[in-house]
N, C-alpha and C positions, 0 to 999 in steps of 0.2 A: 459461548457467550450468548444469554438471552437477546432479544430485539431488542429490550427495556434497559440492557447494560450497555448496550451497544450505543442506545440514544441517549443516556446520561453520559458515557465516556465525551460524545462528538458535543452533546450540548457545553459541555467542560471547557475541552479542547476549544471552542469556538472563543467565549466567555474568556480567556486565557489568549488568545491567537493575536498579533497583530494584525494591520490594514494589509501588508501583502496576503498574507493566507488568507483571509479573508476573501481576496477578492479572488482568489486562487477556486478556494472550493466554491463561491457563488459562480463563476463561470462553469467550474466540472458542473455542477449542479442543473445552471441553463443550460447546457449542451443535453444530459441526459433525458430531463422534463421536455426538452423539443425533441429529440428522436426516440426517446420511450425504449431505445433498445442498449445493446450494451454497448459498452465506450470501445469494448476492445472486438477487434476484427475478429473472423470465424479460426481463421489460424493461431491469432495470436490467444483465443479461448483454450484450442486445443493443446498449443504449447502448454499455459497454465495447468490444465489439465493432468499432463501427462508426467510433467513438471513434481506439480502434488501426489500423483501416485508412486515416484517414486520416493519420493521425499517419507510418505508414508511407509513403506518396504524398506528403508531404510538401506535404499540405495542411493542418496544424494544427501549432500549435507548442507544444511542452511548455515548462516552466522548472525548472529545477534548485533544490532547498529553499534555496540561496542564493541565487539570482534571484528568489525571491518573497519573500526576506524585506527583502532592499533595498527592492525596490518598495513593499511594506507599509511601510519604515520610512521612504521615499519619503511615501509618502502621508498618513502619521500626523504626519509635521512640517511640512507644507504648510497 
């Protein structure tokens, strides 16, 4: 996805978002703009990391927020 689809999807998203998210992503937002670096720790980069490589090799399997919420709702009525 381009930078440009990226910033119409979030411009969207916001435009659409209630007062919690809202103030949800303005603070991820101040945190980042005051440390200029990444949100997530040198470990938890490399988890991500290592995480998406396999995911690509198609050694790991993701689920779609609809696939986990079956399953959750799977599990909650059992």
């Amino acid at each position: 996805m381009t930078t440009t689809a990226i910033r119409s999807k979030v411009h969207q998203y916001i435009d659409e978002a209630d007062s919690n998210v809202l103030e949800v992503v303005y603070k991820l937002l101040e945190v980042y703009r005051q440390s200029n670096t990444s949100l997530l720790s040198e470990e938890q980069q490399k988890e991500v990391l290592k995480r998406s490589a396999l995911y690509k090799t198609g050694k790991m399997k993701a689920y779609t927020l609809s696939e986990v919420r079956k399953r959750v709702k799977q599990k909650l009525s059992s």
